[in-house]
C-alpha positions in Angstrom: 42.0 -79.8 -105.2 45.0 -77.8 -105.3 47.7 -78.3 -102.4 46.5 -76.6 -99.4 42.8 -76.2 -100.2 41.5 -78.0 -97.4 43.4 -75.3 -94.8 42.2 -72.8 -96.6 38.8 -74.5 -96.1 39.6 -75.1 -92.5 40.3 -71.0 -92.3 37.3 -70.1 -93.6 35.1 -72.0 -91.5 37.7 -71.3 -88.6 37.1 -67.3 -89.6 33.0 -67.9 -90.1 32.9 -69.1 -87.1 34.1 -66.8 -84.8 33.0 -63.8 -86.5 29.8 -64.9 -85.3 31.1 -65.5 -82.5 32.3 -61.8 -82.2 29.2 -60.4 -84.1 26.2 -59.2 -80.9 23.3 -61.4 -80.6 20.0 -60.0 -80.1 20.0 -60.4 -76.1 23.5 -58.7 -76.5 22.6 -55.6 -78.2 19.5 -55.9 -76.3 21.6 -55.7 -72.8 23.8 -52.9 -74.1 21.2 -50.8 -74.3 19.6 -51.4 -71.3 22.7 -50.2 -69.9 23.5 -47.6 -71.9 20.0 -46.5 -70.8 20.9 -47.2 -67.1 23.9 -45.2 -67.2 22.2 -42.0 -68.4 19.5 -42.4 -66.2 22.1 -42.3 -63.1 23.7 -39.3 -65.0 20.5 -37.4 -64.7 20.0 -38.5 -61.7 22.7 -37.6 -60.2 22.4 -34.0 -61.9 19.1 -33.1 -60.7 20.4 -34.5 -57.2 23.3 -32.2 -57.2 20.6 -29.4 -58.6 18.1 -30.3 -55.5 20.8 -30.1 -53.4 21.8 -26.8 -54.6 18.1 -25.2 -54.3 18.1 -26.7 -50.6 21.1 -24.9 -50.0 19.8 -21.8 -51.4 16.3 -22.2 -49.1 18.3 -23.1 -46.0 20.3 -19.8 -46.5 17.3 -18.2 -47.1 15.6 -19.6 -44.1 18.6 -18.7 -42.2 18.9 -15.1 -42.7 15.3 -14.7 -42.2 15.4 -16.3 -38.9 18.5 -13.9 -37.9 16.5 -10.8 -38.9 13.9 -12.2 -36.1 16.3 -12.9 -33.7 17.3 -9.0 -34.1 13.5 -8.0 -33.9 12.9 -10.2 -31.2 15.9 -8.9 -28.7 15.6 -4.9 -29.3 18.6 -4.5 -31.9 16.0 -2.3 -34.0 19.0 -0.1 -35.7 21.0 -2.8 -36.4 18.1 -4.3 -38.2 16.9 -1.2 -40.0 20.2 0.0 -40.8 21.9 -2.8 -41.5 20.7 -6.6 -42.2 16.8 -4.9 -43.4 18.6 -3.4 -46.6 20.6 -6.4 -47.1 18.0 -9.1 -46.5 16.1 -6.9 -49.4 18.5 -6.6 -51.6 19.2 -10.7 -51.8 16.2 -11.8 -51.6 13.7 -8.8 -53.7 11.0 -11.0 -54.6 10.1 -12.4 -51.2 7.2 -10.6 -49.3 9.3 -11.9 -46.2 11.6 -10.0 -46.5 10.2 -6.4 -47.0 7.7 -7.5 -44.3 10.7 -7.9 -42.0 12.4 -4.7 -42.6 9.0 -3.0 -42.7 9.1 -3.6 -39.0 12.3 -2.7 -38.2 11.5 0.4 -40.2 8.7 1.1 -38.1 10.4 -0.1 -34.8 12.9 2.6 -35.5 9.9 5.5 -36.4 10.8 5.7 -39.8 6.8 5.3 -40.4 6.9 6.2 -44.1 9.6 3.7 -45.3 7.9 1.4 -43.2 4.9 1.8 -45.1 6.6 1.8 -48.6 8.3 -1.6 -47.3 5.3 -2.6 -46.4 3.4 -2.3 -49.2 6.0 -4.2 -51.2 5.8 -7.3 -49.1 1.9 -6.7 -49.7 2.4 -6.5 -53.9 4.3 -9.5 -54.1 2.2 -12.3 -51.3 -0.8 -10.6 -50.6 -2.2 -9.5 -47.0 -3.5 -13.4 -45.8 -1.0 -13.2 -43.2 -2.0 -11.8 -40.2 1.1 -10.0 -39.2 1.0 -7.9 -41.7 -2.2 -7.4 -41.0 -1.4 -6.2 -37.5 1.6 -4.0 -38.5 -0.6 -1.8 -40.9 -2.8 -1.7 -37.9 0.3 0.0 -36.2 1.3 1.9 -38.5 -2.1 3.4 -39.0 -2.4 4.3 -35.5 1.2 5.8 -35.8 -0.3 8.1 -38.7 -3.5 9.1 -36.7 -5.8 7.0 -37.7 -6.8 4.9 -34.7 -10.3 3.8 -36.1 -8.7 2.0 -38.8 -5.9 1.3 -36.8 -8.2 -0.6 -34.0 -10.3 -2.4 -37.1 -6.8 -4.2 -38.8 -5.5 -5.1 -35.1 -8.9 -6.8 -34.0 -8.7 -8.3 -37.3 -5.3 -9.8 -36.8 -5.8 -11.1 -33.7 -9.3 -12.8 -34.4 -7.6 -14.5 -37.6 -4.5 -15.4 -35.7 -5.5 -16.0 -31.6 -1.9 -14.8 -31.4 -1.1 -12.5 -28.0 1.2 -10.0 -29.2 -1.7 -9.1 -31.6 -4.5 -9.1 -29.0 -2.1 -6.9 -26.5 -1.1 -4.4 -29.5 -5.1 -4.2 -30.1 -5.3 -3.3 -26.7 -2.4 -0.8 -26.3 -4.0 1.2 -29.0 -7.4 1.3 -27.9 -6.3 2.8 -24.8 -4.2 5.4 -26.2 -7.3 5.8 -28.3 -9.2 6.5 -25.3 -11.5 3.3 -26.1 -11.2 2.4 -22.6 -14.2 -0.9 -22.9 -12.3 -2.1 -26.0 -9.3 -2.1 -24.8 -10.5 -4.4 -21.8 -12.2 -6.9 -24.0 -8.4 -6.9 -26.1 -6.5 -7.7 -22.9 -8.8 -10.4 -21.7 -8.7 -12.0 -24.9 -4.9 -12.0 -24.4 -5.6 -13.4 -21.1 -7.3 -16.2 -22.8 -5.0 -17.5 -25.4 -2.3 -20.5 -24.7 0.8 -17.9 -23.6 -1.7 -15.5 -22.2 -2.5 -17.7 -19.7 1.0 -17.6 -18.3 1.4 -14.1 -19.0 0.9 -10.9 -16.0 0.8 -8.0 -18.6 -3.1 -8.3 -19.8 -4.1 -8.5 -16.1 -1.6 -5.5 -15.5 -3.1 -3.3 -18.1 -6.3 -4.6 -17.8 -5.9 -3.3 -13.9 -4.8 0.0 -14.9 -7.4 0.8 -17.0 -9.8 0.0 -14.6 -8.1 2.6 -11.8 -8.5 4.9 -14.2 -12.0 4.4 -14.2 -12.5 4.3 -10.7 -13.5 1.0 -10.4 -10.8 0.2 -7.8 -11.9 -3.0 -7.0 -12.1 -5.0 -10.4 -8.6 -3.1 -10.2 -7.4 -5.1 -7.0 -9.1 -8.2 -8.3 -6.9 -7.8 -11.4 -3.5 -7.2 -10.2 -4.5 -9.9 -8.0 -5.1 -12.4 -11.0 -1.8 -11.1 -12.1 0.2 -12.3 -8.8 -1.4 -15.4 -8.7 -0.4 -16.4 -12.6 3.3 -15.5 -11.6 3.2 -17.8 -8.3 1.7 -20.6 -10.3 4.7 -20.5 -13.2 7.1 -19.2 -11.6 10.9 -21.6 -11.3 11.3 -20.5 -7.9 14.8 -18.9 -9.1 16.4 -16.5 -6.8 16.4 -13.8 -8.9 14.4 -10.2 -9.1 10.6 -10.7 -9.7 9.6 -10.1 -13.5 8.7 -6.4 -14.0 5.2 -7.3 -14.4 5.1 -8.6 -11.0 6.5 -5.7 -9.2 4.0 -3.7 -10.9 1.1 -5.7 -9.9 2.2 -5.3 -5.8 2.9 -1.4 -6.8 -0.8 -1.1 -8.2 -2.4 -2.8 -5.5 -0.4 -0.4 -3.1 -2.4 2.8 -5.4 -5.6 1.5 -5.2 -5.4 0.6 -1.7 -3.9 4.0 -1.1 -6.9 5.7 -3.1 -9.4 3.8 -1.2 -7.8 5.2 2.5 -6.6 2.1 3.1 -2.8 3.3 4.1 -1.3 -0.2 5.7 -2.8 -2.4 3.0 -1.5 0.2 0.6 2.5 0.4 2.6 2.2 -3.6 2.7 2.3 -3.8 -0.9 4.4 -1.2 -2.1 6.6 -3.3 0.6 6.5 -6.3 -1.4 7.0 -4.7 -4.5 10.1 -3.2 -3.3 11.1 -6.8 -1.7 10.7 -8.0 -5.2 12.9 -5.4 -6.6 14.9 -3.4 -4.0 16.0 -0.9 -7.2 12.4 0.1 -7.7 11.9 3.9 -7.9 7.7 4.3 -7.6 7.9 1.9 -4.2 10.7 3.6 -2.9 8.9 7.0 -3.3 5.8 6.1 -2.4 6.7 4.4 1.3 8.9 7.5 1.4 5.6 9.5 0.7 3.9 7.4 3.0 6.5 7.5 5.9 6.7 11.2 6.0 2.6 11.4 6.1 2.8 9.5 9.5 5.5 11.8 11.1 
């Protein structure tokens, strides 16, 4: 062997060996890609997080503007919502029946009955009429046009799918004005009768009314009656004027004692009606009617 053969020897081994050393196994190559694999996993992850997040952004806006166009609905700012956020809510969100439903009844709020009806319609096009509320607004809207039979057909209709009280009290509204003075009782006891009727004075109010009208003074009396008591069994006991509804109900009682003959019954209740709210005009009229009948 030639000088130096057995380092070269030594190298070669030396060099064998820790190529393999250096060279994956199959665990090795096996772990890489198990975490390779990982890795993208917790990039996709991690994208479709940040996407998720993103859509429930976008429905929280959403959400969010729809409930500010209630809010306006719900606290008299009609123009503001027909003029102003109605176009805009449409215009971001076109495809959602919520939103020309919304500005349908701004639009109708407002008496602007044929846009209302055109907005309307959309909101019907794109989800249908299952919910009840729209239901009930063409029932408005029809009776707005003249068309009270139909009218009194869709708001019967959206109350009985719904039990809701705005619906049952609207049924009711319109049958009066309709002159459908039996139906119009049955819709304001059935308001009476749901969960928030039962702490409500207006069906009993109504309901009252109607009956004077009839000349059936004393379901009348029994009614404003049934009114009072509902507001002395919920009410805070806040030192503040009595709700309007319950200042009528003492000012009816005062009519219908005072159309029976009954003059002190009727002056004790237009008193209390006035010492519920010192501001109201028909009390104050009619004890100043009353007081200049004695003289």
């Amino acid at each position: 062997m030639r000088p130096g053969g057995h380092l070269h020897v030594a190298r070669a081994c030396a060099t064998g060996r820790e190529a393999r050393r250096r060279r994956p196994t199959g665990g090795a190559r096996h772990g890489a890609l198990v975490g390779g694999a990982w890795l993208l996993g917790a990039l996709l992850l991690g994208a479709l997080s940040l996407a998720a997040l993103s859509l429930g952004g976008l429905a929280w806006a959403q959400a969010a503007e729809f409930a500010q166009m209630e809010a306006l609905l719900a606290q008299g700012y009609y123009n503001s919502a027909a003029r102003l956020n109605g176009p805009e809510l449409v215009a971001r969100f076109p495809d959602e029946g919520r939103a020309h439903f919304l500005f349908a009844r701004a639009l109708y709020l407002t008496g602007d009955l044929e846009r209302a009806a055109s907005a309307l319609d959309r909101a019907i096009a794109l989800e249908g009429d299952a919910d009840p509320a729209i239901v009930n607004l063409q029932g408005l809207l029809r009776a707005a046009t003249g068309d009270p039979v139909g009218a009194l057909r869709a708001l019967q209709n959206a109350f009985l799918r719904s039990r809701d009280y705005r619906f049952a009290m609207d049924w009711g509204r319109v049958a009066w004005q309709a002159g459908r003075y039996d139906e119009a009782i049955a819709a304001f006891d059935a308001a009476a009768d749901t969960e928030r009727g039962r702490a409500e004075l207006w069906p009993y109010v109504d309901k009252g009314r109607l009956l004077m009208y009839a000349g059936r003074l004393d379901e009348a009396i029994a009614s404003f009656n049934a009114a009072i008591d509902v507001f002395e069994a919920t009410d805070p006991g806040e030192a503040r004027p009595g709700s309007p509804a319950y200042v009528e109900a003492y000012y009816r009682l005062g009519e219908a004692y005072e159309l029976l003959g009954e003059v002190d019954r009727a002056e004790v209740n237009y008193r209390a009606a006035r010492s519920a709210d010192p501001n109201y005009g028909p009390a104050i009229q009619a004890l100043d009617r009353l007081s200049r009948s004695f003289e």
